[in-house]
NUTOR-948933 format. One record per residue (C-alpha): residue number from 0; x, y, z. Coordinates in steps of 0.2 Angstrom, whole numbers, plus 2048, in hexadecimal, padded with zeros to 3 digits. Layout:
BEGIN
+-----+-----+-----+-----+
! num !   x !   y !   z !
+-----+-----+-----+-----+
! NUM !   X !   Y !   Z !
...
+-----+-----+-----+-----+
! end
This chain:
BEGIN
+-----+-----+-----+-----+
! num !   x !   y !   z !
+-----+-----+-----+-----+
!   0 ! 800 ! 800 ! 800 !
!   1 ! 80F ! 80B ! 802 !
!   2 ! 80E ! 819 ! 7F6 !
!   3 ! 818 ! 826 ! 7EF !
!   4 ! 81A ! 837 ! 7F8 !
!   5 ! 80F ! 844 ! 7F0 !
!   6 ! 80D ! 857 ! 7F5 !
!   7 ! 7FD ! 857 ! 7FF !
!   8 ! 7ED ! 85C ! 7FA !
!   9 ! 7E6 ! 867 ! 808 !
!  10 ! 7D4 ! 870 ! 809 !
!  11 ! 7D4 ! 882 ! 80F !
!  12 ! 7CA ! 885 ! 81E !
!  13 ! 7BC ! 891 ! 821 !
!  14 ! 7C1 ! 8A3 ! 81A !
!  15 ! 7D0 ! 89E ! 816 !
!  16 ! 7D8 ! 89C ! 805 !
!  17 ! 7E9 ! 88E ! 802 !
!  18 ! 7F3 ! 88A ! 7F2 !
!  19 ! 7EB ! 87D ! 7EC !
!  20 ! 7F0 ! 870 ! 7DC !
!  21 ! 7E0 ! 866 ! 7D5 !
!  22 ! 7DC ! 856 ! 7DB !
!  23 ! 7E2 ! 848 ! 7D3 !
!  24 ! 7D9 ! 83E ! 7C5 !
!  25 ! 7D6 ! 82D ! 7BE !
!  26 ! 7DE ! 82A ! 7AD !
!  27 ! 7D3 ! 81A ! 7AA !
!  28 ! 7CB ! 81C ! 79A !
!  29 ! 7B8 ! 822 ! 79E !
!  30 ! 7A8 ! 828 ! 794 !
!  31 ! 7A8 ! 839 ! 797 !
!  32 ! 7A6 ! 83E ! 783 !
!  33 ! 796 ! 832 ! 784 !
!  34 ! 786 ! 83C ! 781 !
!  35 ! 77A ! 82E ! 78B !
!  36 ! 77A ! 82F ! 79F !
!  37 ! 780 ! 822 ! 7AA !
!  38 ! 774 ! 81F ! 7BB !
!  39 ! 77A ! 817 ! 7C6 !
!  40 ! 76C ! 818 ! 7D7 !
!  41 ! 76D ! 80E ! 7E8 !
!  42 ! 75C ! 802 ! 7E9 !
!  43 ! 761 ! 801 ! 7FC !
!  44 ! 75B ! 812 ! 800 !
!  45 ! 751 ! 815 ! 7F2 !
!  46 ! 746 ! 804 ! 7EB !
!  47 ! 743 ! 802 ! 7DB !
!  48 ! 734 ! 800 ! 7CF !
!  49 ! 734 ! 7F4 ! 7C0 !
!  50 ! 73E ! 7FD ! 7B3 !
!  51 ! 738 ! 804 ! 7A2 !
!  52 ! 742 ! 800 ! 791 !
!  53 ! 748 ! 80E ! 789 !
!  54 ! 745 ! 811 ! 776 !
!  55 ! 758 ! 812 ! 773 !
!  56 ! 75C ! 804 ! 77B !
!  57 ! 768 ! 80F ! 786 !
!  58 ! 770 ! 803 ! 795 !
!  59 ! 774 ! 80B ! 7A7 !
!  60 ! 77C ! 801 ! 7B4 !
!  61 ! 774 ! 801 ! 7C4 !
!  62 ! 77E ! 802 ! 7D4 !
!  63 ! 773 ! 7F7 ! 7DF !
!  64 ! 778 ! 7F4 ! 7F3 !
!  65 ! 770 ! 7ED ! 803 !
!  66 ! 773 ! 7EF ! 813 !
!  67 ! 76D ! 7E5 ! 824 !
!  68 ! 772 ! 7F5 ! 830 !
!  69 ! 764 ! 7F8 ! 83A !
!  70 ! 760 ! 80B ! 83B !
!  71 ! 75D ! 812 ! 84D !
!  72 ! 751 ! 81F ! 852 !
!  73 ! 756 ! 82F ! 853 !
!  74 ! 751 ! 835 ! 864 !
!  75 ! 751 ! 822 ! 86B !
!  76 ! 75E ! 823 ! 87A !
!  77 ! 770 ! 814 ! 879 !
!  78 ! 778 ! 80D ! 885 !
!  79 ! 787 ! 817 ! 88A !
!  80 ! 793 ! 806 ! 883 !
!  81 ! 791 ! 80B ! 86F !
!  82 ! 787 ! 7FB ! 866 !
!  83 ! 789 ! 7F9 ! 853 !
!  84 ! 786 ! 7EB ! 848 !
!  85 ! 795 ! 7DF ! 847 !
!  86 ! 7A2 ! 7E2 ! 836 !
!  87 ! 79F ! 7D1 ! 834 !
!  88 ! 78C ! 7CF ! 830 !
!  89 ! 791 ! 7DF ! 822 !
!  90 ! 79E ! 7D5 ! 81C !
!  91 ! 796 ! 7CF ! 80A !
!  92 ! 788 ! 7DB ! 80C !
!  93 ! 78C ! 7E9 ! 800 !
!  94 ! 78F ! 7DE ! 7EF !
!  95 ! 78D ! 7E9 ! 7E0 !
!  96 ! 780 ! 7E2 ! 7D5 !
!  97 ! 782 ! 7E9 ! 7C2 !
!  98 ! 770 ! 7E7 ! 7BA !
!  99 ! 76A ! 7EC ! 7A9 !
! 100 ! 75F ! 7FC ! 7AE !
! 101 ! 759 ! 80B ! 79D !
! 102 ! 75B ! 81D ! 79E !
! 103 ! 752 ! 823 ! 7A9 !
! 104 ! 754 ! 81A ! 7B9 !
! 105 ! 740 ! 817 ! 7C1 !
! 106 ! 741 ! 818 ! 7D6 !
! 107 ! 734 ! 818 ! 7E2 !
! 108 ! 72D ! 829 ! 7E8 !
! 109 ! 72F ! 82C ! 7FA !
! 110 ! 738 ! 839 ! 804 !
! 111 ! 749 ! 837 ! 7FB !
! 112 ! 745 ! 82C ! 7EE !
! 113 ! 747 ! 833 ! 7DA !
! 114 ! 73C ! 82D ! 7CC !
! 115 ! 740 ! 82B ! 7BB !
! 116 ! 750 ! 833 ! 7BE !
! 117 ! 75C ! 838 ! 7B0 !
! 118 ! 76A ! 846 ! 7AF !
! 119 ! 75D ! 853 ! 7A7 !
! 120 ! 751 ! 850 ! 7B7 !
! 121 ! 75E ! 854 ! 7C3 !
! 122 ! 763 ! 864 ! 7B9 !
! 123 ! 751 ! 869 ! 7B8 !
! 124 ! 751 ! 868 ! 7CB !
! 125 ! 75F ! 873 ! 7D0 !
! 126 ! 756 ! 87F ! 7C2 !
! 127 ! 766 ! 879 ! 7B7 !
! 128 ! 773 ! 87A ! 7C6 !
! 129 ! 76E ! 88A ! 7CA !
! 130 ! 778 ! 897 ! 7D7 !
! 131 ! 768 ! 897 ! 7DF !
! 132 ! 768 ! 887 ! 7E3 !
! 133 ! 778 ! 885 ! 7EB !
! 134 ! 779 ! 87F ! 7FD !
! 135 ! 78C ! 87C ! 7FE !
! 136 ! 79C ! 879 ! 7F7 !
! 137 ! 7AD ! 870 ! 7F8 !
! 138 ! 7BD ! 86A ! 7EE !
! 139 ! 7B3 ! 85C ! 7E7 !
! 140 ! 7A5 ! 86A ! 7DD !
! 141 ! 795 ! 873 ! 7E1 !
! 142 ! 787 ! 86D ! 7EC !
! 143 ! 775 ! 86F ! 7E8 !
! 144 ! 762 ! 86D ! 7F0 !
! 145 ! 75A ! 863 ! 7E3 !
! 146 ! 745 ! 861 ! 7E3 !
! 147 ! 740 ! 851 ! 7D8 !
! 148 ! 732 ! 850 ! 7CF !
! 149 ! 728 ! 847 ! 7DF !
! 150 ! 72D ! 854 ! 7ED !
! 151 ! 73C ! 84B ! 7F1 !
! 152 ! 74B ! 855 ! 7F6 !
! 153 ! 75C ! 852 ! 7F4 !
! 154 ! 76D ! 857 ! 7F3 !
! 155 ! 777 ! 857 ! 7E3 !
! 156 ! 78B ! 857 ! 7E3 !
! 157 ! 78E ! 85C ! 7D3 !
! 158 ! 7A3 ! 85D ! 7CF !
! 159 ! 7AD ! 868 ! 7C8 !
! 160 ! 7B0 ! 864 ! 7B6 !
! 161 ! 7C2 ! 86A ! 7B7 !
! 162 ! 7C6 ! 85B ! 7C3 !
! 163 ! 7C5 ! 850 ! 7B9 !
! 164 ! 7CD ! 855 ! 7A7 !
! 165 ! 7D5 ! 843 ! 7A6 !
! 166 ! 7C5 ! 839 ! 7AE !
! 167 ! 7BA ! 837 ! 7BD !
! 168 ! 7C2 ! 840 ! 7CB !
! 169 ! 7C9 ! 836 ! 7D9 !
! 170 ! 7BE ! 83F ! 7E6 !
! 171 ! 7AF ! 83C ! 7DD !
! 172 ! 7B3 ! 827 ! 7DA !
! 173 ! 7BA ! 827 ! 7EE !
! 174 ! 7A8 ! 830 ! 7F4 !
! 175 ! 79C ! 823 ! 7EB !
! 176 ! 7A8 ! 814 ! 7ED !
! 177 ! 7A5 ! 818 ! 7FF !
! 178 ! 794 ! 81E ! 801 !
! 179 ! 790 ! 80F ! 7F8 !
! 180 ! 797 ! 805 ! 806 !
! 181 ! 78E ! 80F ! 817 !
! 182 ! 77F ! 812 ! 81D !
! 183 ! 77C ! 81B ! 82E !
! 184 ! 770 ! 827 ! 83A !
! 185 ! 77F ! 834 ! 83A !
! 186 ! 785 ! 830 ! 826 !
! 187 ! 77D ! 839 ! 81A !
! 188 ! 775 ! 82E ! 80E !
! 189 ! 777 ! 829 ! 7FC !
! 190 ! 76B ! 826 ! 7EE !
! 191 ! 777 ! 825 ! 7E0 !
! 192 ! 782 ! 82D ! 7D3 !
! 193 ! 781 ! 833 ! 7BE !
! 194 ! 78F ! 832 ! 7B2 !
! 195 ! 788 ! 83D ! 7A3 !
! 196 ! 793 ! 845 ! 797 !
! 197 ! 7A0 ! 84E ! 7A0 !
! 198 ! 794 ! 84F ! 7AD !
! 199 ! 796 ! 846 ! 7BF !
! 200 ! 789 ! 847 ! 7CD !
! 201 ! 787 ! 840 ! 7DD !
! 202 ! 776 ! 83E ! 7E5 !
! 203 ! 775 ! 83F ! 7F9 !
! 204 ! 769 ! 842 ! 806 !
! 205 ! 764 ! 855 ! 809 !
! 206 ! 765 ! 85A ! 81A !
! 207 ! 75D ! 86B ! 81C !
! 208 ! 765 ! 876 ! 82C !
! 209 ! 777 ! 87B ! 826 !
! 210 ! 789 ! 874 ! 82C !
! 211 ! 78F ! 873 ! 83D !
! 212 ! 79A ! 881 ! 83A !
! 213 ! 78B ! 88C ! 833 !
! 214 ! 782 ! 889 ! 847 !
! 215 ! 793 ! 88E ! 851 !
! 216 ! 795 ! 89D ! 845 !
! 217 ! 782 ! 8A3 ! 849 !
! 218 ! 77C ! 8A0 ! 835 !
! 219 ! 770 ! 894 ! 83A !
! 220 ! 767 ! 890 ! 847 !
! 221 ! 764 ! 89A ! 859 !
! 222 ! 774 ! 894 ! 860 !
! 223 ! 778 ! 881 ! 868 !
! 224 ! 779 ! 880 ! 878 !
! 225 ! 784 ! 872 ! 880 !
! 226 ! 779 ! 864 ! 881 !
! 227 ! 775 ! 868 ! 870 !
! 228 ! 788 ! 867 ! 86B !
! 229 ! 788 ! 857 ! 877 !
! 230 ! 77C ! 84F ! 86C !
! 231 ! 786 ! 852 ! 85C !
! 232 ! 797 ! 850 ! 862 !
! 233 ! 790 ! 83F ! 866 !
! 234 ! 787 ! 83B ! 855 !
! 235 ! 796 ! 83E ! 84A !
! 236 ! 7A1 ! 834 ! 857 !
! 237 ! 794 ! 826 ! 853 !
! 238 ! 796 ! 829 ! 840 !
! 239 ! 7AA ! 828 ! 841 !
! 240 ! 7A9 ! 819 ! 84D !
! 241 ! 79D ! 812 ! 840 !
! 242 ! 7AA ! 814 ! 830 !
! 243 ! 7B8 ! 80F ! 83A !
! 244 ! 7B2 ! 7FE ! 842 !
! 245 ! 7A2 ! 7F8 ! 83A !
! 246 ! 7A4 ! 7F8 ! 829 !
! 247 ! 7A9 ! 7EB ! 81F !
! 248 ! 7BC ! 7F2 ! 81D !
! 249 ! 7BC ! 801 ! 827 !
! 250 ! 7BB ! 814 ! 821 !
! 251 ! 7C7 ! 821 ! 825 !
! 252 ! 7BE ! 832 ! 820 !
! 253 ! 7CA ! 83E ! 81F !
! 254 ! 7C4 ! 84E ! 81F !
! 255 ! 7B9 ! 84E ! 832 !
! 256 ! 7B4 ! 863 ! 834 !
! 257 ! 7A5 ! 86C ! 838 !
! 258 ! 7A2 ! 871 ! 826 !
! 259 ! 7A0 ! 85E ! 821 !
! 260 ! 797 ! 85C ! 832 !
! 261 ! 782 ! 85E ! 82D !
! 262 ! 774 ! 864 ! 838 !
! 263 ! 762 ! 85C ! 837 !
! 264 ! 755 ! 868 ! 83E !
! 265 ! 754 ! 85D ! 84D !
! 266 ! 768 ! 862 ! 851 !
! 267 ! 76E ! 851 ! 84D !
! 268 ! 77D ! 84E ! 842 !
! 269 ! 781 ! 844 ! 832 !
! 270 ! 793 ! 845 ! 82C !
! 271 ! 795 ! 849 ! 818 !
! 272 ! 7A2 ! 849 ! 80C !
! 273 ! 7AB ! 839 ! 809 !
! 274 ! 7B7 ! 841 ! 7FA !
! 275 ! 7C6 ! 83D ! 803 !
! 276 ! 7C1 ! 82E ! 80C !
! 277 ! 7CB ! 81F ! 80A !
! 278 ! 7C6 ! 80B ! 80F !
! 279 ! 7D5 ! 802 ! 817 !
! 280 ! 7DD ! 7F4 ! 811 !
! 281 ! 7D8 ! 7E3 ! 815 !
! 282 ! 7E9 ! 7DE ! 81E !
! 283 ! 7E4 ! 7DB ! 82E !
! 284 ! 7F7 ! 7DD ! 834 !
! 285 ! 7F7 ! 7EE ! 82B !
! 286 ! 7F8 ! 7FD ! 838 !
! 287 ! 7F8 ! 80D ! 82C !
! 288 ! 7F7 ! 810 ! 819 !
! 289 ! 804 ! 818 ! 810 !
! 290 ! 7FB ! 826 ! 808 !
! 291 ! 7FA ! 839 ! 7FF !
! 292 ! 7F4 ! 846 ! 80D !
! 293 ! 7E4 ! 84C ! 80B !
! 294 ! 7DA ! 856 ! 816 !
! 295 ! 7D7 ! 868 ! 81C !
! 296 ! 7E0 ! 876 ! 824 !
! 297 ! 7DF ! 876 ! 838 !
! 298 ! 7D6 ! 865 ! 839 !
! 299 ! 7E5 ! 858 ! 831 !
! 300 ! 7EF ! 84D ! 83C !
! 301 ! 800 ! 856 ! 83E !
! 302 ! 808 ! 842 ! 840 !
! 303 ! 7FE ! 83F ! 831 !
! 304 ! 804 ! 84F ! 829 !
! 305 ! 818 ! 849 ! 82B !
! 306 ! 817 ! 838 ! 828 !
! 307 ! 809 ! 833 ! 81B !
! 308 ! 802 ! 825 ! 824 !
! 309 ! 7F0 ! 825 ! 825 !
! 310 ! 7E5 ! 81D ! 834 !
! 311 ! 7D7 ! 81E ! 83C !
! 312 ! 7DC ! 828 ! 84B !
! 313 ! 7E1 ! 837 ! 83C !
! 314 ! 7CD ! 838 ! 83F !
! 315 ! 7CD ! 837 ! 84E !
! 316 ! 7DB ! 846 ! 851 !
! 317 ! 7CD ! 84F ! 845 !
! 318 ! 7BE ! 84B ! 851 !
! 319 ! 7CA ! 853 ! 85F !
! 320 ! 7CB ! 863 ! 857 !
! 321 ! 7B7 ! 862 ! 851 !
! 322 ! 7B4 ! 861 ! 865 !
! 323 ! 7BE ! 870 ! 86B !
! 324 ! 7B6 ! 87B ! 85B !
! 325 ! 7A7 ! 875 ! 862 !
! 326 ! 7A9 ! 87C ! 874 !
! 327 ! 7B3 ! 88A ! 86F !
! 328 ! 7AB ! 890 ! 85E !
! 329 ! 7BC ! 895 ! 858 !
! 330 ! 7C1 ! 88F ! 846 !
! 331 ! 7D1 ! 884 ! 847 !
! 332 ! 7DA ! 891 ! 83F !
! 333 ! 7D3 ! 8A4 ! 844 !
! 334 ! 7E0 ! 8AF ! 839 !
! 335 ! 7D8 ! 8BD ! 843 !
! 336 ! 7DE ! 8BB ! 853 !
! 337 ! 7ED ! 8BF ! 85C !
! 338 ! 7FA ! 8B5 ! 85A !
! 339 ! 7F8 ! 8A8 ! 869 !
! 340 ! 7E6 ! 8A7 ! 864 !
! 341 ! 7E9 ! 8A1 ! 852 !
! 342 ! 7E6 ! 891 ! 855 !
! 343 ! 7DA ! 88B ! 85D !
! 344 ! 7DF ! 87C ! 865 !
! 345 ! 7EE ! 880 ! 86D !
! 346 ! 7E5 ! 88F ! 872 !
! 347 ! 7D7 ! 885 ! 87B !
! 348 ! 7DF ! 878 ! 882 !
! 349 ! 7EC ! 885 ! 88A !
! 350 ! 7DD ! 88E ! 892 !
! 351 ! 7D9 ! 879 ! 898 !
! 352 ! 7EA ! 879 ! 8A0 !
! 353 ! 7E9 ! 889 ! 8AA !
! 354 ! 7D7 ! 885 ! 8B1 !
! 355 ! 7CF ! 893 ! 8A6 !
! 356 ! 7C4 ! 888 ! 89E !
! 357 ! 7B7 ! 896 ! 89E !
! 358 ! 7C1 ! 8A1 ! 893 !
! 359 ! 7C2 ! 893 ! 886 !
! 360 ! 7AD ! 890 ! 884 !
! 361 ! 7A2 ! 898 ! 877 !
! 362 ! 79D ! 8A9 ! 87A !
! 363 ! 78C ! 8A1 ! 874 !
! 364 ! 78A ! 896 ! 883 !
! 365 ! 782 ! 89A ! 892 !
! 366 ! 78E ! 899 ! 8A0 !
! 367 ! 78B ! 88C ! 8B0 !
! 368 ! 78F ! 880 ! 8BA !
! 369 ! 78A ! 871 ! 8AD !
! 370 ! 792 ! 879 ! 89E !
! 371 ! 7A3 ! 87D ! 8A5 !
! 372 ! 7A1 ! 86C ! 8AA !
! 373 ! 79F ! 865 ! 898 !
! 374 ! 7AA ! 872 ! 891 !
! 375 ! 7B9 ! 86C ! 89B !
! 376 ! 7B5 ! 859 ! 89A !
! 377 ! 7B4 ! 85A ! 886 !
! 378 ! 7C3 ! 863 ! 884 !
! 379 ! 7CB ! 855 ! 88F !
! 380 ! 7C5 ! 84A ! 883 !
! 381 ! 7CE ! 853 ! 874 !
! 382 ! 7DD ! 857 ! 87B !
! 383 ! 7DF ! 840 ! 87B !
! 384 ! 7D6 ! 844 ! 868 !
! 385 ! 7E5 ! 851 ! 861 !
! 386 ! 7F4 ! 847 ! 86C !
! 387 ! 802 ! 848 ! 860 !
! 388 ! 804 ! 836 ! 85C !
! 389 ! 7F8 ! 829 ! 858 !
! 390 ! 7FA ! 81E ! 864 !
! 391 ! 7F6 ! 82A ! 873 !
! 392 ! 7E3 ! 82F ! 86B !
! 393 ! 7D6 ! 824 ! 871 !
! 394 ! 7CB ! 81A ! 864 !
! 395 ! 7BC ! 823 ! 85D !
! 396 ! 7B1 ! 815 ! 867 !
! 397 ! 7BB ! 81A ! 877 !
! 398 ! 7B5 ! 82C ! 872 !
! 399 ! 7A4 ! 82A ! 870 !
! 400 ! 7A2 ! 822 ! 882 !
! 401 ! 7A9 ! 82F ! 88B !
! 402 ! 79E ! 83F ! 881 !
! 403 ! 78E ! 831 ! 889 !
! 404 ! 796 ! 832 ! 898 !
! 405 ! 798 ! 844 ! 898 !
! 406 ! 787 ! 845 ! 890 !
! 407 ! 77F ! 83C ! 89E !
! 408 ! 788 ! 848 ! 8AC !
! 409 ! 784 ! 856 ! 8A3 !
! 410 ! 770 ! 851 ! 8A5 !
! 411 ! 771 ! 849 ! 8B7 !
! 412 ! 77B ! 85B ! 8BA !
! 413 ! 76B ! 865 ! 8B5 !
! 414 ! 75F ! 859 ! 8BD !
! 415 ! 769 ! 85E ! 8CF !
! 416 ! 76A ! 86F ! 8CB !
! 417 ! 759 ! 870 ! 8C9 !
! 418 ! 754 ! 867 ! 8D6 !
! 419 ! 75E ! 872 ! 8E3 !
! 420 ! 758 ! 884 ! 8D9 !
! 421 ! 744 ! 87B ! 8DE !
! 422 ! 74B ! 87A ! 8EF !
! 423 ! 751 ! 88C ! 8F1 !
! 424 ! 742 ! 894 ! 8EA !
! 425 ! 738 ! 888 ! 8F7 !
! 426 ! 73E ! 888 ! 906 !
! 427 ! 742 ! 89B ! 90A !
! 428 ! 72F ! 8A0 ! 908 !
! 429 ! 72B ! 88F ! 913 !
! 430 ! 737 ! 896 ! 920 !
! 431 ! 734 ! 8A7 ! 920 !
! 432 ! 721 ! 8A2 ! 924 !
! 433 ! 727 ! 896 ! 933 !
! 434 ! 72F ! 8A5 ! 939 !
! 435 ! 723 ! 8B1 ! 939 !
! 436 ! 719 ! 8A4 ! 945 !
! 437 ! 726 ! 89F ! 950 !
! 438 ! 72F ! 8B1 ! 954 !
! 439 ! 724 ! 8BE ! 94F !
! 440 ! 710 ! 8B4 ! 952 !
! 441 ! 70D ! 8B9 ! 943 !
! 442 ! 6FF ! 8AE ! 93C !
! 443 ! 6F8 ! 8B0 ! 92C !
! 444 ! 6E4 ! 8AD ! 927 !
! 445 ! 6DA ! 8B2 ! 918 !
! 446 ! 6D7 ! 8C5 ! 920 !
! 447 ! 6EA ! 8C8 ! 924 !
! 448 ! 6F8 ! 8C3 ! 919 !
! 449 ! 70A ! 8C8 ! 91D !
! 450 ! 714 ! 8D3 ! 910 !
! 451 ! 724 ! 8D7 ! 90F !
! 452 ! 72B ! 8E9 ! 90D !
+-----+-----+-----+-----+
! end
């Protein structure tokens, strides 16, 4: 798996720009001149109806998956020991089943299904990829909100031609060979993908409140409050967990930040973006892979950085510095500052270490007792996550447990303090009466009642 060094290839964070060469590309021989669409559209998440034949006689292949992962209800409660399916009831699972299937591709409606879906249908549903319709964007292309022709809506990855002047790009054969592979609460999901022309689009699931990043910087939402941010540290722990242990070969995703973090309107999280995700090798004995470095700015692994071996705790170093944006609101990387504030990290976890853990939380949060208590044990947590070699991070497993340990503190925390702030507001006016009677013979009836001044 060793591979030969190559300059590395690194995203430039939020508001900043980086010189940047273009992704590498395939130079396998592809279709791209063809005029007629390739569909390809995952049956797993979207069933199929029977298929009509088209006139010309014009064959797509059909990307066709299943999967036995049992989906968990978003508000149900786990046990605090992570549970997920075993990798070995996957194993065989996600076969790829090439079918004879006409242009268009017939799906069943439903909330994020596509009927008779073809190339021209998708452009027609973004009003021909229109800048109105864009809801995000990244090295891979331009993302856009999509109504089909039943109500649906998704999200469209559409990528930019100029990645791939010598064939598909890598990103965009790395992010369907993977989404093909997953399926998760906290993933985004996949319906499928169009070759047609020069053209290349992936179809995902739509998820309609913003990034992460958008709700720390006050775009979207009213502001999360801790809990809130308990709740989603915890889901994209679960999601990590999930690519790293229960998938059929496991998942290293690369690229873990808040802008690739998404919000449902119910303030949980899906992780997106699998463009630079890479599945590991088989070898059980392997303990890295040898590999170009991919990533972005303020997020990448500096071990990972120097030495190009690529494992699974490079995501979880990335989770470490998603937990201390999240309880301090600060960019990795905040240009702006002065020059010991710059970055973020050592910034917070130096305010950690001197007991000011207060000066490090999010102007956005309200301040007592139970949030300075999560504050300080999170940032705990990511000080293990961003430990400068591999071997001192804890798994991302190890990581979920403790944020539903501190989770459940956080709660039992509230429950106490508003027990005790029922109690104060009790038993003054209950004494004050007893007093009134015992000193002063002051009894009250329903003619007399005794007021204070």
């Amino acid at each position: 798996m060793n591979q030969t060094r190559k300059s590395p290839v690194i995203r430039p964070g939020p508001g900043q720009v980086w010189n940047q060469s273009s992704s590498s590309t395939s130079n396998s021989n592809s279709n791209s001149n063809s005029n007629s669409g390739s569909v390809y559209v995952l049956p797993s998440t979207i069933p199929e109806h029977k298929k009509k034949s088209s006139v010309f006689g014009i064959i797509a292949r059909v990307l066709t998956c299943t999967s036995d992962i049992a989906h968990v209800a978003e508000d149900q409660a786990q046990p605090p020991s992570i549970q997920y399916s075993s990798r070995t009831s996957l194993r065989g699972s996600r076969k790829l089943n090439h079918s004879a299937s006409s242009t268009p591709t017939h799906a069943s409606d439903g909330p994020q299904s596509t009927d008779e879906l073809s190339f021209e249908d998708i452009s027609k549903a973004t009003g021909n990829f229109s800048a109105t319709h864009i809801i995000g964007q990244g090295g891979f292309g331009i993302v856009y909100k999509a109504t089909l022709k039943n109500g649906s809506t998704i999200a469209i990855k559409r990528a930019k031609k100029d990645n791939y002047e010598r064939g598909t790009p890598v990103e965009f054969k790395n992010e369907i060979k993977t989404l093909s592979k997953i399926e998760h609460l906290n993933l985004v999901r996949f319906y499928g993908f169009i070759e047609h022309g020069d053209e290349r689009v992936i179809l995902v699931e739509y998820v309609a409140n913003g990034t992460l990043r958008e709700h720390l910087d006050g775009k979207r939402g009213n502001g999360l409050e801790i809990g809130e941010r308990l709740d989603i540290m915890i889901d994209v722990s679960h999601a990590i967990t999930y690519l790293h242990t229960y998938t059929e070969l496991p998942i290293i995703h690369r690229d873990i930040k808040s802008a690739n973090i998404l919000i449902t309107d119910k303030l949980r999280a899906k992780v997106a973006d699998f463009g630079f995700a890479r599945i590991s090798v088989e070898d059980p004995t392997a303990t890295h892979i040898s590999t170009q470095v991919k990533g972005t700015a303020g997020y990448l692994d500096p071990e990972y950085l120097s030495t190009y071996q690529l494992t699974d705790r490079s995501d979880v170093y990335s989770f470490g510095v998603v937990l201390i944006e999240m309880v301090t609101g600060r960019l990795p990387i905040e240009l702006n500052k002065a020059t010991n504030e710059k970055f973020t990290t050592k910034w917070a976890l130096q305010r950690l270490k001197g007991g000011e853990v207060v000066l490090a939380m999010d102007p956005k949060l309200r301040r007592n007792p139970a949030s300075l208590m999560v504050v300080e044990k999170v940032l705990r947590l990511a000080r293990q996550c961003v430990a400068p070699t591999r071997h001192l991070r804890p798994s991302m497993k190890k990581c979920a447990e403790v944020l539903w340990k501190i989770r459940k503190e956080y709660h039992e925390f509230n429950e106490v303090m508003e027990a005790a702030n029922h109690s104060v507001q009790v038993a003054p006016q209950m004494g004050a009466r007893k007093n009134r009677v015992e000193f002063f013979g002051i009894e009250e009836s329903e003619n007399q009642r005794f007021q204070s001044a």
